[in-house]
C-alpha positions in Angstrom: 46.9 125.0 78.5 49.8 127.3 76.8 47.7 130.5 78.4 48.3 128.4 82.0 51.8 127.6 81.0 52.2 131.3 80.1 51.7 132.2 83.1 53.0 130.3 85.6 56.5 131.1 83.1 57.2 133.6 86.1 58.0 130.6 88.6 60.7 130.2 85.8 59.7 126.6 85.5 59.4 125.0 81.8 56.7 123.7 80.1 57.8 120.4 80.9 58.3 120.7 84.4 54.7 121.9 84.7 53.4 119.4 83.3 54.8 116.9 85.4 54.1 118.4 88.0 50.4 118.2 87.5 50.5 115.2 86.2 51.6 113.9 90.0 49.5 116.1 91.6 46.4 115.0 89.8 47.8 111.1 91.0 47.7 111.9 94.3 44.6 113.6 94.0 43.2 110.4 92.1 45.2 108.2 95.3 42.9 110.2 98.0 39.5 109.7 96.1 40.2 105.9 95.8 41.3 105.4 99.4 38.5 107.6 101.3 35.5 106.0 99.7 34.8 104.1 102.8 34.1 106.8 104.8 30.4 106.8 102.9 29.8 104.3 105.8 31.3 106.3 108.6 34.2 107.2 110.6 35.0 103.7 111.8 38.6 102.2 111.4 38.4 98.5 109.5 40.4 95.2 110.4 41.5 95.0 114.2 45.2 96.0 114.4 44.1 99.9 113.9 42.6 100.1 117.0 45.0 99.3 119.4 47.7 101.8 117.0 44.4 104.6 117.6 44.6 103.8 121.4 48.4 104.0 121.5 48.1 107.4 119.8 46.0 108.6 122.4 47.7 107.5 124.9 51.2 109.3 123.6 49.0 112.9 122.7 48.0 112.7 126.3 50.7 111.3 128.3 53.7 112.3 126.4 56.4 110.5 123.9 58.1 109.6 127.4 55.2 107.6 128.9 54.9 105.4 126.3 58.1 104.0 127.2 56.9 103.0 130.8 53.4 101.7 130.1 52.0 98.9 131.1 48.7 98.0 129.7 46.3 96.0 132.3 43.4 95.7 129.9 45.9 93.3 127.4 46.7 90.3 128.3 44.8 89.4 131.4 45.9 88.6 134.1 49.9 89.4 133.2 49.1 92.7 131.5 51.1 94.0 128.8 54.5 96.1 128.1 54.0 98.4 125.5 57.0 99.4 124.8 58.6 96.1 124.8 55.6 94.2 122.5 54.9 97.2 120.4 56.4 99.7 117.7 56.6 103.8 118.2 56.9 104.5 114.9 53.5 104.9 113.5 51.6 105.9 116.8 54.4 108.4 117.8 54.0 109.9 114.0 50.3 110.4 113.8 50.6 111.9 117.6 53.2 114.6 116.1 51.1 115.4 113.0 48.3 116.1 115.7 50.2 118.3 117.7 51.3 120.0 114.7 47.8 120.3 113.6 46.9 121.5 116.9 49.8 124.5 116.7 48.3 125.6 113.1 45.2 125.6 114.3 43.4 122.7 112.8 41.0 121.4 115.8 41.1 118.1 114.6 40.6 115.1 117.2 42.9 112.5 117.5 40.5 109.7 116.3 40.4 111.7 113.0 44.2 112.1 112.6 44.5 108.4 112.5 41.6 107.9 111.0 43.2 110.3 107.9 46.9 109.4 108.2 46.8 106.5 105.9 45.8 108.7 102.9 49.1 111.1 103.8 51.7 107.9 103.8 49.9 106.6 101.0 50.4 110.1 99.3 54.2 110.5 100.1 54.7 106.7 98.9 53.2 107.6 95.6 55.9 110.6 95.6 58.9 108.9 96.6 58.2 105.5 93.9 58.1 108.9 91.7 61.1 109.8 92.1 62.3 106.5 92.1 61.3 105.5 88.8 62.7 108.7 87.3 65.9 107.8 88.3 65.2 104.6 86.9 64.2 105.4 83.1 63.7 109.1 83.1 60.6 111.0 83.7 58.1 108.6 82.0 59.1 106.3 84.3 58.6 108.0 87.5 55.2 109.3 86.1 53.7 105.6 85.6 55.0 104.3 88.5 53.0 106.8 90.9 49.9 106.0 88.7 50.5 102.0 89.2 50.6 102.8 93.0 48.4 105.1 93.0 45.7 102.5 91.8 47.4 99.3 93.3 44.5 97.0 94.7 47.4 95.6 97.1 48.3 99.0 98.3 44.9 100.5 98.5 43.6 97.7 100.9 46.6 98.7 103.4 46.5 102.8 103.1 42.8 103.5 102.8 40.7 105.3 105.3 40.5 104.1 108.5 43.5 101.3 108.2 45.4 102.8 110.7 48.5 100.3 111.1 52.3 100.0 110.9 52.2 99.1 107.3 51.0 103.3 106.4 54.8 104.0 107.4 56.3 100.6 105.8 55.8 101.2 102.0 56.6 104.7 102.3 59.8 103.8 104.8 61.0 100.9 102.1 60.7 103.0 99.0 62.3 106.0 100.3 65.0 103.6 102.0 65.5 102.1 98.1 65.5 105.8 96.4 67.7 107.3 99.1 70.3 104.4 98.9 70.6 104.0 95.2 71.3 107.9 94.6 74.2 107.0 97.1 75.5 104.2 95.6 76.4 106.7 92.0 80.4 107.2 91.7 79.8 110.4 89.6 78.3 111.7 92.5 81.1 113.8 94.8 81.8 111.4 97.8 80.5 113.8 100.2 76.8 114.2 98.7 77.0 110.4 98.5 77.4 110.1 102.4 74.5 112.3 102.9 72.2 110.2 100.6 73.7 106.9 102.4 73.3 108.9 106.0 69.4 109.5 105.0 69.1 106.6 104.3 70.2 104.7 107.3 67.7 107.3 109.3 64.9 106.0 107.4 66.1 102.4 107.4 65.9 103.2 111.2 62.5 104.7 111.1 61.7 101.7 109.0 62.5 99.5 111.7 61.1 101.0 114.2 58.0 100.6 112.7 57.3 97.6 110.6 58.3 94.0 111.4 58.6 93.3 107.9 61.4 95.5 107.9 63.9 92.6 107.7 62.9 92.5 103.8 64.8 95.9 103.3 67.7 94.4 105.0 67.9 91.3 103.0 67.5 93.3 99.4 70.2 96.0 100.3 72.6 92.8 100.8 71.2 90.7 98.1 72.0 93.7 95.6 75.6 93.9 96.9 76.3 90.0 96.1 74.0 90.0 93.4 76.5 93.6 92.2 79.8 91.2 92.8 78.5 88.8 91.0 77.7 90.4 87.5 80.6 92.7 88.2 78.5 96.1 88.7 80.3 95.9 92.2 82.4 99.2 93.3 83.7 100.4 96.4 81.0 103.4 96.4 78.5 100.5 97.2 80.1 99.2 100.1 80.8 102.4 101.8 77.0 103.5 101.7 75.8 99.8 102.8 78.5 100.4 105.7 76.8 103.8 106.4 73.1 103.1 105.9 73.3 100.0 108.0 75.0 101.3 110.7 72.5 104.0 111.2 69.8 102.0 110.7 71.3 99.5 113.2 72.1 102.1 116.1 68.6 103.4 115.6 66.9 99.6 116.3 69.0 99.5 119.1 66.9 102.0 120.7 63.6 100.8 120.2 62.6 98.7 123.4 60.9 95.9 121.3 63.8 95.2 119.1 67.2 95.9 121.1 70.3 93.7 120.8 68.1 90.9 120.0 67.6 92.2 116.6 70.6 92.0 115.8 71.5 89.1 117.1 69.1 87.3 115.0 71.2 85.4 112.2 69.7 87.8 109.4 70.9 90.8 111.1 74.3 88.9 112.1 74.5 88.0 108.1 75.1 91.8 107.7 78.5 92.9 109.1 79.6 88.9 108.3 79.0 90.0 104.8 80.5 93.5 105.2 83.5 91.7 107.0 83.5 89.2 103.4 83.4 92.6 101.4 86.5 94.2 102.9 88.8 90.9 102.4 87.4 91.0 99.0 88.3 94.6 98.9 91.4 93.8 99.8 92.8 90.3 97.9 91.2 92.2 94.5 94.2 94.1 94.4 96.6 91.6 95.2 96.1 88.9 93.7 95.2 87.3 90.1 91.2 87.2 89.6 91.5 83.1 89.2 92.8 83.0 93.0 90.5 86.1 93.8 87.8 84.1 92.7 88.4 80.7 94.5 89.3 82.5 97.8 86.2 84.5 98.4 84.1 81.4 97.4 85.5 79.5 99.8 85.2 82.0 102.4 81.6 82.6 101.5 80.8 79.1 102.1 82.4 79.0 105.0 80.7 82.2 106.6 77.6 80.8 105.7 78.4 77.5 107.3 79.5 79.5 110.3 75.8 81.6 111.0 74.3 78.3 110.4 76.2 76.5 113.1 76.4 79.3 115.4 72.8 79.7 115.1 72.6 75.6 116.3 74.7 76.3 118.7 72.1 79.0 120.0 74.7 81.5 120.1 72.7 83.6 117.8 69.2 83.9 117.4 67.5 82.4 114.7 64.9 83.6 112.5 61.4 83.6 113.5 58.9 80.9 112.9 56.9 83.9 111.0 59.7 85.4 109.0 61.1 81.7 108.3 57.5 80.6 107.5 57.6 83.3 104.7 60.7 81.7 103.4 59.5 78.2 104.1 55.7 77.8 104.1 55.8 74.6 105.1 56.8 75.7 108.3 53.6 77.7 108.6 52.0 74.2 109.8 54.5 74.1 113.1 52.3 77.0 114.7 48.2 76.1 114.1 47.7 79.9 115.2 50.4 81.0 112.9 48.1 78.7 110.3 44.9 80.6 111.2 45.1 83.9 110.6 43.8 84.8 107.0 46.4 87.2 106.1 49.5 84.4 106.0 47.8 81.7 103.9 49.5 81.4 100.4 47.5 82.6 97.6 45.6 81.6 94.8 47.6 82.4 91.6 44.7 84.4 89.9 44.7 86.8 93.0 47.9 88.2 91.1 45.7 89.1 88.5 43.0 90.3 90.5 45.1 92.8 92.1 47.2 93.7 89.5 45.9 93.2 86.2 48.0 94.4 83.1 50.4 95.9 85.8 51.6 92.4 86.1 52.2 91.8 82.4 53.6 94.9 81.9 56.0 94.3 84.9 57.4 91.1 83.2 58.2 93.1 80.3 60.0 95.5 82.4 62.1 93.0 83.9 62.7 91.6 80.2 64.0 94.7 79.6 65.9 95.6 82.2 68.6 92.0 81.5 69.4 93.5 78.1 71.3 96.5 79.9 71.9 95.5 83.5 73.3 98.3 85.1 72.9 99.1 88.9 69.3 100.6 89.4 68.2 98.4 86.7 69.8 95.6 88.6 68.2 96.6 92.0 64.4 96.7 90.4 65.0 92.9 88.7 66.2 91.4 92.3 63.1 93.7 94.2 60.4 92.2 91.5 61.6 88.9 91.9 62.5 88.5 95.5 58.9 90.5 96.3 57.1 88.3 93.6 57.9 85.2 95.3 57.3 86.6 98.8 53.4 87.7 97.8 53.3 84.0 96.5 53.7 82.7 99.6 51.9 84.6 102.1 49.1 86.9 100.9 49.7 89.7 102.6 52.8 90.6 101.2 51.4 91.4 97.7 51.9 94.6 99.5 55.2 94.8 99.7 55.2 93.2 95.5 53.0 96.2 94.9 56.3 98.5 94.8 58.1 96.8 92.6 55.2 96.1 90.5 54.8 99.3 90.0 58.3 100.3 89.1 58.7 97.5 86.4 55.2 98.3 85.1 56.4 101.9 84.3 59.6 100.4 83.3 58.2 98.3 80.5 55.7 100.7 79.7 58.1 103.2 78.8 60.4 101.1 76.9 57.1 99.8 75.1 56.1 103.1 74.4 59.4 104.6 73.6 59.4 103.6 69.9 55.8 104.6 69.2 56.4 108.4 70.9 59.1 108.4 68.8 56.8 108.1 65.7 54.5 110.6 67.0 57.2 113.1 67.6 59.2 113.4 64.2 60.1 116.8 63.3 58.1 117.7 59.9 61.3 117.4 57.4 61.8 113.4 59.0 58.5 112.8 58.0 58.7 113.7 54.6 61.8 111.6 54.2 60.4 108.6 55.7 57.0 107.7 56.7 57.6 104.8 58.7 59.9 104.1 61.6 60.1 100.0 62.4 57.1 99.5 59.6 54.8 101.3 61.2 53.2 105.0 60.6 52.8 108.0 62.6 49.4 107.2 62.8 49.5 103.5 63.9 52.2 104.8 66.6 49.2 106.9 68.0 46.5 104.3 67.8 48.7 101.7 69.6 50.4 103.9 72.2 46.1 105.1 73.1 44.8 102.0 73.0 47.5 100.6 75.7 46.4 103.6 77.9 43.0 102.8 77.7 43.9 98.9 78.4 44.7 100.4 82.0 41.8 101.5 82.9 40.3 97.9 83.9 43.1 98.6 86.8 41.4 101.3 87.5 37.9 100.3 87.8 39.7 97.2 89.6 40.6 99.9 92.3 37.3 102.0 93.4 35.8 98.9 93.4 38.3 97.4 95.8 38.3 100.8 97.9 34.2 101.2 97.7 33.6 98.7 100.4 33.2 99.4 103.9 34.9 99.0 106.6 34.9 96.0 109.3 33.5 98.0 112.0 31.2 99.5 109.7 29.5 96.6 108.7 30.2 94.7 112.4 32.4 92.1 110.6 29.5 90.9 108.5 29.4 92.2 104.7 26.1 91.6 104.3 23.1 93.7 103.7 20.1 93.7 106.2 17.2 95.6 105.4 18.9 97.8 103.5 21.8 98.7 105.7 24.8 96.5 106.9 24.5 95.0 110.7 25.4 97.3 113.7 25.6 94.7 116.3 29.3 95.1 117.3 29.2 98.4 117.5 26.2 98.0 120.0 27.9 95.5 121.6 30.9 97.6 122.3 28.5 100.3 123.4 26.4 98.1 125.7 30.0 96.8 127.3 31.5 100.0 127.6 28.1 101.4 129.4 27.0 99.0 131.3 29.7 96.4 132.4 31.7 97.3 136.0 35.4 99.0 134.7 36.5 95.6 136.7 34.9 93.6 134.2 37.2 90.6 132.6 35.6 89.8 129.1 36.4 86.4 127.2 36.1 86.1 123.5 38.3 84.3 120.4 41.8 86.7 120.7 40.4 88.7 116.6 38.0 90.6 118.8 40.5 91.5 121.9 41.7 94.9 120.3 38.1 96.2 119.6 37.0 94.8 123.2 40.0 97.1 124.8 39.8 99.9 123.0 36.3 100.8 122.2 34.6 98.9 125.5 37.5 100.3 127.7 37.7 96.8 129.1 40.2 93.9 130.3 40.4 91.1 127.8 42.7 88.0 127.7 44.2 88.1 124.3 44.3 90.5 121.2 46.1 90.2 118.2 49.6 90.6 119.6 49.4 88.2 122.4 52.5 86.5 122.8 51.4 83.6 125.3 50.1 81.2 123.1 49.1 79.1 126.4 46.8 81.6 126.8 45.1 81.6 123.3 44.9 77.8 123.6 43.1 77.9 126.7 40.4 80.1 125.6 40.2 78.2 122.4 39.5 75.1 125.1 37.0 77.4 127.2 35.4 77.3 123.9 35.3 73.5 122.3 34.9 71.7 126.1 32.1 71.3 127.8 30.3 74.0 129.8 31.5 73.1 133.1 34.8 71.9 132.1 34.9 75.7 130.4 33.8 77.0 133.7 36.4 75.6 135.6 38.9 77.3 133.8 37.2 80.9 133.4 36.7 80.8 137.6 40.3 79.9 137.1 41.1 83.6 135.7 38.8 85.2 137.5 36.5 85.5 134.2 33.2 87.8 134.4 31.7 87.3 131.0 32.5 85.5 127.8 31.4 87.1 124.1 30.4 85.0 121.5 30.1 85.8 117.8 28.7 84.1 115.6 26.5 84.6 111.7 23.8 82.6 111.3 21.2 84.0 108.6 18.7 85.6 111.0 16.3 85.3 108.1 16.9 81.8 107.7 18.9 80.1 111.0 20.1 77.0 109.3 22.1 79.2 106.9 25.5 80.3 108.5 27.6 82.9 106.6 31.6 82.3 107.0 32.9 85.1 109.3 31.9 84.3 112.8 33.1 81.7 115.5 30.8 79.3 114.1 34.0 78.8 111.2 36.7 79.4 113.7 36.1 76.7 116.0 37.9 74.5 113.7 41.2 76.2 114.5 39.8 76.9 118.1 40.5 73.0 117.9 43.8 72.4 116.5 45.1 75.5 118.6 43.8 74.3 121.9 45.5 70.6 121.0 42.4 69.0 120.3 41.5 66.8 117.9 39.2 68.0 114.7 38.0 64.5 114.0 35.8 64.0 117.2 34.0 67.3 116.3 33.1 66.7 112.7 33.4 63.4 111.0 33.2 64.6 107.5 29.5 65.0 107.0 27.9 66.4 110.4 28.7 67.6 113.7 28.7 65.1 116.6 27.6 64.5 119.8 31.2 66.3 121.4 30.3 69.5 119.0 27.0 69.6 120.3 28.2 69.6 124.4 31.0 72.6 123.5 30.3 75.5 125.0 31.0 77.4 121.8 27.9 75.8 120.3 25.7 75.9 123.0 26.3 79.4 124.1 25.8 80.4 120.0 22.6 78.7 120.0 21.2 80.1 123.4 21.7 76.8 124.7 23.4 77.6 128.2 23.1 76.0 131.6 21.7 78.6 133.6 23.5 77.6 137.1 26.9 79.0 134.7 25.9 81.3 132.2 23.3 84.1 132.3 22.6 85.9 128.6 23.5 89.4 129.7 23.5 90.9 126.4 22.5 90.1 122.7 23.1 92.5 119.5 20.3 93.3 117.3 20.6 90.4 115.2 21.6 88.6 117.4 25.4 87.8 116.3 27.1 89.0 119.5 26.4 87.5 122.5 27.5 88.3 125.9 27.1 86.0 128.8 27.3 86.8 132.4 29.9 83.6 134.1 27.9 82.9 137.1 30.2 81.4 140.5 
C-alpha cells in the first residue's frame, strides 16, 4: 500500500486523501455488483412503472425534448387517450434520453432499451456520492465514508435503483440528498455571503429537477421548512437560513411552474402555499426581534403562527386553495387510505409490519438510534437537520411501505453518525502515540487491545446487512419470471412475455385489449397496443368499470365491453398447473377482491367466509380463468404456456 501511495504522491494528494478515495470507489463498485445481479435472468425491466418511463424515453430520443410536450398517447387510456405532458414527469425520461445522446456522440452504440435498462445503477452511484459528502460535513470524514457503505447496501434503496427499475424514484434519492447537502453548505454564516448564494442557487435548481421528477417531492419541501421552525425554536435560527430558504425555494418554485403536470396548481396546493406564508411569518419575525423585548417577541409570533395556520386551513375550506391530495394526506393520515379502495389496493401504500424495519435495515437501524442520541447532546444545525430527516422519514416508512426509501437516507446518515461517535473512543485507543502508552495503558478502562477487538467485531456485526443485500438484489425481475416467482422445471414461467409476443404479432394495431389496469403499461409498451387503464390512469370510473366487466356476469360484462368498443380481454391468473386446486397469490384470482370493492360491489355475496358462492361462480373473472366461457361471447384466442395468461377474443 505505501509503494501505491508512493506513487500516486505525484497527484500531490495525501495519504489520507487516497485512501478515501478508494475507499468510495470500492463502494460504488460494491453498489453496482449488488444492483446488477438480476440481469443473470435477462435484460428485462421489473415492476410495471419502468416501462411506460422506457417508452417515454424512446419516444423523446426519436421525436425530440419538444415533442414530448405535445403528445398525446392513444394507446393509454382508451377511448380518451392520454396527455403526456400534463399526466407525466420529464425529468427521468428526458435524463436517460440525454445520457443516450451523449453516449451516442462518444461513440458508445448502446440502444436505448439498455440506457434505461443501466441508468438506475448511475443515480444509485451519484446518491451514494452525494450522502458522501453529506455525512462528511456532518461528522467528518468517517462519517461520510459509512454513510455511502449504509446506502450502498440499503435493502430499501437497492429494491428501487437496481437493474432494470427504470422509474422516477432513480432521480428522487439522488435529487433529495443533493437538495439536503447543497442547502446546508448554504445555510453556514462563516461562509462569504456570495458562495452561500451559489450553494442556495444550486440548490433551488435541484429542488427544481427534484420536482420535476418525483411526486414525492413535497417531502423536501416540508423538511426544508420544518428545519427553519424547528431552527427558531431551539434558537439555531439566523438570517443566513432565511435568505437561502428564500433562494432555493424560489428556484425551485419557478422551475415547477414549467413543468406541464404541475403548474400553478402546485403551488396552490396548501403545502406549497404554507411556504411563502411561512417566509412572510419569518420576515415579521425578522423584523419585531429587533424591536422589541423577547417576552413580547415571543407572544406575537405565536399568535401570528396560529393564526396563519388557521388561515391555510380555512382558505383551503373555502376551496380557495387546493388541498393536499388524498395520496399525500393518506401518508400523513392512513386512515384516510380507506376513502379510495384503489388507493387501498396497490401493495406499495399498505403500512408495514414493524419487523420489515429490521428486515431492511438491520443493525443500521440500531445504530441510527444511537446516532440520533448523539446528535441531542450537541444540537447544532446539520446535526439538527439529520434528527428532524430520521424522524420525520421514520414515521413516513411506518406508514406506507414504500417510503422506507426515502428512511433509507437518513438511515444511513445517522448509522454513520453513531457509528463514528461509537467508534471514536476506541480509534482513539488504537491510535496513541508510543510515549501515551507507556504513561497509561488504558483510556475509559479499557486497553489498546480491547479497543481493537471491539471496534472489529462491530465491523463484522455489519456484514449480516450485507448478506441481507445480494440476497435482496439476487432475485429476478417481474418480467423475467412473468409475475410468478416460482420455479417450473427448472426455470421461472415465460408466459407474459409470450403473451406480449403473441399480442404484439398477431393482434390487428386496432386491437382494444381489456385486463385489471397492473398489466396496462406492459400491454402498451411491449404489445404496441391500446389498453383502457395502466398504472397512472386518472379516471377511476374507468378502473371501476373494468373491475365490473370482471365480477358480473358474462353478458352483463359484454354489454359494457361492446360499450367501448372492446376486442379482447386478458386474464391472468396462477393456479399450480401441477396441481389446479392450488392457487399461488399473484394473479387476478387474489385481485378480484379489490376488483370488488373498487367496482362498488359488495365482497360478501362473493365469499361468505368459507367458500365461494354461486355469484363468484357466474363472474366473468372466474369463468374466463377456468376456461369456462360462453362461446356466443368469448372465443379463447390465445393461452401462455402454462396457461396463466389468457386472452379471449369479445365476439359481437
Amino acid at each position: 500500500m505505501k509503494g501505491v501511495l508512493g506513487y500516486l504522491s505525484f497527484l500531490r494528494l495525501g495519504r489520507r486523501r487516497v485512501l478515501e478515495v478508494s475507499a468510495i470507489a470500492l463502494t460504488l463498485v460494491l453498489a453496482v455488483i449488488l444492483r446488477i445481479l438480476p440481469i443473470r435472468w435477462g435484460p428485462y425491466f421489473t415492476a410495471f412503472d419502468p416501462l411506460f418511463q422506457y417508452r417515454v424515453t424512446e419516444y423523446v430520443v426519436k421525436n425530440g425534448f419538444a415533442a414530448w410536450n405535445s403528445w398525446h398517447d392513444t394507446l393509454s387510456w382508451y377511448p380518451m387517450g392520454r396527455d403526456i405532458s400534463q399526466s407525466s414527469f420529464p425529468g427521468l425520461p428526458f435524463s436517460a434520453a440525454f445520457a443516450y445522446m451523449v453516449l451516442q456522440a462518444l461513440g458508445f452504440k448502446a440502444s436505448v432499451y439498455d440506457v434505461c435498462l443501466f441508468f438506475p445503477l448511475f443515480t444509485a452511484c451519484l446518491a451514494c456520492i452525494s450522502i458522501h459528502f453529506l455525512g462528511k460535513d456532518l461528522g467528518g470524514r468517517g462519517v461520510g465514508l459509512f454513510a455511502a457503505f449504509f446506502m450502498a447496501i440499503s435493502s430499501a434503496f437497492i429494491r428501487r435503483t437496481s437493474f432494470g427499475f427504470f422509474d422516477t424514484e432513480n432521480i428522487g434519492i439522488f435529487g433529495m440528498t443533493t437538495t439536503v447537502l447543497l442547502f446546508l453548505r448554504s445555510v453556514e454564516e462563516e461562509k462569504p455571503l456570495e458562495r452561500s448564494l451559489l450553494y442556495a442557487a444550486a440548490a433551488g435548481l435541484m429542488l427544481g429537477y427534484l420536482y420535476a421528477s418525483w411526486g414525492a417531492s413535497r417531502y423536501v419541501t416540508g423538511i426544508l421548512t420544518l428545519y427553519l421552525f424547528a431552527s427558531l425554536v431551539t434558537g439555531l435560527y439566523n438570517r443566513r437560513q432565511l435568505t437561502s430558504y428564500c433562494l432555493t425555494m424560489g428556484i425551485g418554485f419557478a422551475v415547477a411552474l414549467m413543468v406541464p403536470k404541475l403548474g400553478i396548481g402546485f403551488l396552490m396546493s396548501v403545502e406549497n402555499v404554507a411556504v411563502p406564508g411561512f417566509t412572510v411569518f419569518l420576515l415579521i419575525y425578522e423584523t419585531l426581534r429587533t424591536r422589541l423585548s423577547p417576552r413580547t417577541v415571543f407572544l406575537t409570533v405565536s399568535v401570528l403562527f396560529v393564526l396563519m395556520v388557521a388561515g391555510g386551513l380555512a382558505l383551503s375550506a373555502l376551496g380557495l386553495i387546493n388541498p393536499m391530495r388524498v395520496k399525500f394526506l393518506s401518508v400523513l393520515d392512513p386512515s384516510k387510505r380507506s376513502v379510495s379502495p384503489l388507493l387501498e389496493s396497490v401493495q406499495e401504500h399498505k403500512k408495514p409490519a414493524w419487523s420489515s424495519f429490521f428486515e431492511d435495515f438491520g443493525l443500521t437501524l440500531g445504530f441510527a438510534v444511537l446516532g440520533s442520541i448523539f446528535s441531542l447532546r450537541k444540537v447544532e444545525d446539520r446535526t439538527l437537520f439529520a434528527l428532524l430527516f430520521f424522524l420525520s422519514a421514520l414515521y413516513f416508512a411506518g406508514s406506507m411501505v414504500r417510503l422506507d426509501l426515502i428512511l433509507s437516507i437518513p438511515m444511513s446518515l445517522m448509522a454513520a453518525y453513531g457509528l463514528k461517535e461509537l467508534l471514536t473512543p476506541f480509534v482513539s485507543i488504537m491510535s496513541r502515540k508510543a510515549e501515551r502508552r507507556r504513561r497509561r495503558r488504558t483510556v475509559f478502562g479499557l486497553s489498546r487491545e480491547m479497543g481493537a477487538v471491539f471496534t472489529l467485531f462491530i465491523l463484522i456485526a455489519t456484514l449480516p446487512n450485507v448478506w441481507n443485500a445480494a440476497s435482496t438484489a439476487y432475485i429476478p425481475t417481474t418480467l423475467a419470471t412473468s409475475g410468478v416467482p416460482v420455479m417450473l422445471g427448472g426455470a421461472y414461467p415465460q408466459d407474459w412475455l409470450q403473451a406480449l409476443a403473441w399480442m404484439r404479432d398477431n393482434l390487428p394495431d386496432d386491437a382494444v385489449v381489456v385486463s385489471w389496469w397492473d398489466y396496462g403499461y406492459w400491454i402498451e409498451t411491449m404489445a404496441n397496443k391500446t389498453t383502457l387503464a395502466d398504472g397512472a390512469t386518472r379516471i377511476q370510473h374507468q378502473i371501476a368499470q373494468i373491475a365490473r366487466i370482471m365480477m358480473y356476469n358474462q353478458s352483463g360484462s359484454h354489454e359494457i365491453l361492446e360499450r367501448y368498443g372492446a376486442t379482447h380481454i386478458l386474464v391472468f391468473h396462477t393456479f399450480n398447473p401441477n396441481r389446479p386446486t392450488e392457487q399461488w397469490p399473484f394473479g387476478d384470482n387474489v385481485k378480484w377482491a379489490w376488483m370488488a370493492s373498487i367496482g362498488g360491489l359488495n365482497e360478501s355475496d362473493y365469499f361468505d367466509g368459507n367458500r365461494y358462492t354461486d355469484k363468484f361462480t357466474q363472474t366473468t373473472l372466474n369463468n374466463l380463468m377456468n376456461r369456462r366461457a360462453d362461446p356466443d361471447l368469448f372465443r379463447l384466442a390465445y393461452s401462455s404456456e402454462h396457461g396463466f395468461v389468457l386472452i379471449y377474443e369479445v365476439d359481437y
